[in-house]
Phi, psi and omega in degrees: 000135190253123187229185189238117197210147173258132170253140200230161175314189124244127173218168184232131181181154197254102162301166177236171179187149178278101223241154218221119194285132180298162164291138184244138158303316183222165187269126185280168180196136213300157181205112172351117173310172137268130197307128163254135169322355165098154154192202200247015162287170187039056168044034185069007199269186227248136185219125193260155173237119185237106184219148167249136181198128176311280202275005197078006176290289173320329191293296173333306203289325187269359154305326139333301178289299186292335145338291186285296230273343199069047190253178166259167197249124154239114152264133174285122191231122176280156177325288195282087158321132205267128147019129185255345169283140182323282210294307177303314175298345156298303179313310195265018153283333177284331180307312181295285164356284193297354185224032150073057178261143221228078175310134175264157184264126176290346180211178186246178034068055182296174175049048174281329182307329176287342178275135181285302186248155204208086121348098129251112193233161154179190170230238190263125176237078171075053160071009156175127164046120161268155223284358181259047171230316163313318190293323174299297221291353168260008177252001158273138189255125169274007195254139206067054179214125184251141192270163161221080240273147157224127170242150173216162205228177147243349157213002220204173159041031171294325205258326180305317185296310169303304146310054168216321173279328185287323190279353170276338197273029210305355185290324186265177163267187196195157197247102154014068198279177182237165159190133208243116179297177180286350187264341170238016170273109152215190178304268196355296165292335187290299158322307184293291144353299183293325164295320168340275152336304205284343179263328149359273183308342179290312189281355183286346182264355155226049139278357174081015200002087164077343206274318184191173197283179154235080211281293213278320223267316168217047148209296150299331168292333175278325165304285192315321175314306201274313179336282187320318157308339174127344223238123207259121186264159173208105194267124175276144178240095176286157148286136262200151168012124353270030168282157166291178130010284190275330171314314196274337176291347170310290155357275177304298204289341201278356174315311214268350180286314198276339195264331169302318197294298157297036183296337196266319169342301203277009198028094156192164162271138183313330174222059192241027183257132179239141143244155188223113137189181191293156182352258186282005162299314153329321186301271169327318171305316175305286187307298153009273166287354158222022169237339188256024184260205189053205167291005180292145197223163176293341181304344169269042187222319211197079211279034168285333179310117214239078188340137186256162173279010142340286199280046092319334188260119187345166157219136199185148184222155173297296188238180167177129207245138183249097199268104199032065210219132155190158177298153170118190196247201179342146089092008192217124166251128182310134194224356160273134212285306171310003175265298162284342201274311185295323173309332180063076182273151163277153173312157180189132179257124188246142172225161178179168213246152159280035181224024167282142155307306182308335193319320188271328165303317203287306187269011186270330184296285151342301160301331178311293182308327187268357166294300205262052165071349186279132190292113189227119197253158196195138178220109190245128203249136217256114138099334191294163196237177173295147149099355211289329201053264167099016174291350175250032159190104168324310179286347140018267181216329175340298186299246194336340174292305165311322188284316164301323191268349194292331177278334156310279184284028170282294201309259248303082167038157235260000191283006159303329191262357183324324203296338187317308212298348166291347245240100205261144187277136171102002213278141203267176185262164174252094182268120190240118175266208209254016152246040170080343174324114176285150169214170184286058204350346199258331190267007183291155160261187202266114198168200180230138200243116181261159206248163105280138173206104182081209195274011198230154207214125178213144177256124196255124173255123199272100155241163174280000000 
């Protein structure tokens, strides 16, 4: 039995969108952060902490920041000063909120083209981000600038805010944000967090955010892993900087239209196709599955676009494996369960290492997916970082990847066992279990084997 899987890069990238800059009551003008010493975080790149804060509190935690990274302090200050008493300063943060309002800022940003990374904090002003945090993130261009949302709160709505601050930046990537109440902003907790991020930011190179491939670390090493396993690889080399997302999921879908369409060429079954891949190869399998199946064509990029009979053929996968992975896009994972619930997802396997930055997206993500029905099995490796690959030892994850997926296409209609018919009759068989060891067919236990006879190779899931 022959089964079928694309194994795809990691690789990283961001959709955009456009925000449309408010009318300012007066032209604000710029004014120099104050300079932080510099330090060897973030890869030396250049790092601003641009925060709003009432009572002072926000104001602490990113003095705090600028502290640990050496970056420079932009305080966001509005034209109109907000109410310096609790109760009037409630009101008119509720006013804004409720009528989508865009407070002007009294000054700017000089140099902002020179900063790479962006500190943006303030703190929960009636259960999220207050709105003059809209007004900076639409008065800046985000895009190749990676943000690190921060907040501080006093009892609630930490993660609706930080998620708020990611969804005003949609240009940029993002970083693992904090938020913290005032009783618990110190160095410590601040210090730790920031390594996180600093290694965060370290593991985004290699995938190439668009820029270039990780060809050997997850795509031949891994092809090489599976192959032996039964399994027919096929690595897609999509396109990759300056095309978008959505071009390279074009990519992918039109792989998984060829290899379906020659499915009988390839002797395999047509709906024995699983995907795997690494962080944003993972991603991509995600945009895939969940904008690019059915008959959708490149005409929804480009109505220059002139469909073949190709893109007749459906798109769809069995499984899918999220290898430091997840739906959603750059460095932020799609977490609605009625959204995934609508997609109709295949079973999915998530693995990830705990020294990932990414590690709470990954199971909050997860949970998702298995929250909206989909059968999802996780494997999580104690001390791995981003990036591991791990193609040049099955047990990693490989082995467990395989267990998952072999009773899936076992199920996928009985056109599995066709390959018997290579079998010259009476021939005899060879049972090898998955660390290549021959063994005995009368002694086996419960697991998965693969058999050889002749030129032809099939895999046995062994139960009582």
């Amino acid at each position: 039995m022959k089964h079928f899987i694309f194994s795809l890069l990691m690789l990283l990238t961001f959709t955009s969108c456009s925000a449309n800059e408010p009318e300012m009551p007066e032209q604000p003008q710029p004014v120099q952060p104050g300079e932080g010493g510099g330090s060897d975080y973030f890869s030396g790149k250049k790092v601003l902490i641009a925060y709003f804060s009432w009572g002072g509190t926000t104001r602490r935690m990113a003095q705090q920041v600028q502290a640990i990274t050496g970056g420079d302090l932009f305080e966001i200050e509005p034209v109109n000063p907000y109410p310096t008493s609790y109760t009037p300063c409630t009101e008119v943060a509720l006013e804004e909120r409720d009528s989508n309002a865009r407070p002007a800022i009294k000054n700017s940003v000089a140099n902002w083209d020179e900063y790479d990374v962006v500190f943006l904090g303030g703190p929960v002003w009636w259960h999220t981000a207050p709105m003059i945090l809209h007004t900076f993130a639409e008065s800046y261009d985000f895009e190749g600038k990676t943000v690190v949302p921060f907040t501080t709160y006093a009892s609630t709505y930490r993660d609706e805010t930080l998620q708020a601050i990611v969804d005003m930046t949609p240009d940029a990537e993002h970083l693992e944000g904090l938020g913290l109440t005032s009783g618990s902003i110190n160095e410590s907790r601040i210090q730790t967090w920031i390594d996180l991020i600093n290694e965060q930011y370290g593991s985004l190179n290699p995938g190439g955010a668009f820029a270039f491939r990780s060809m050997q670390n997850e795509g031949y090493d891994i092809a090489d892993m599976l192959v032996p396993m039964g399994y027919q690889c096929f690595i897609v080399n999509y396109r990759i900087n300056p095309y978008s997302m959505q071009a390279s999921a074009t990519d992918l879908q039109r792989a998984i239209r060829y290899v379906k369409a020659h499915a009988e060429d390839y002797r395999i079954n047509p709906e024995n196709i699983a995907l795997v891949g690494f962080s944003a190869g993972g991603i991509l399998n995600g945009e895939v599955l969940l904008n690019w199946r059915d008959l959708t064509n490149g005409t929804a990029l480009d109505s220059s676009y002139r469909p073949d009979e190709l893109d007749n053929v459906p798109v769809s996968a069995c499984a899918v494996g999220m290898i430091y992975s997840f739906y959603g896009r750059l460095s932020v994972s799609m977490n609605n369960v009625e959204t995934l619930r609508a997609a109709n997802l295949p079973p999915a396997f998530y693995c990830w290492g705990t020294r990932d930055g990414f590690a709470g997206q990954f199971t909050q993500n997860s949970n998702a997916v298995k929250e909206a029905g989909v059968r999802v099995e996780t494997k999580v490796l104690q001390g791995y970082p981003h990036g591991y690959g791990s193609g040049g030892n099955a047990s990693i994850w490989g082995n467990d990847f395989d267990a998952f997926l072999t009773p899936i296409m076992q199920g996928n209609t009985a056109a599995i066992n066709t390959i018997n018919a290579d079998m010259a009759a009476n021939t005899p068989e060879t049972y090898y279990d998955l660390k290549g060891r021959v063994v005995s067919p009368d002694t086996l236990s419960n697991g998965i084997y693969i058999v050889k006879s002749g030129n032809s190779t099939r895999k046995v899931l062994k139960t009582n």
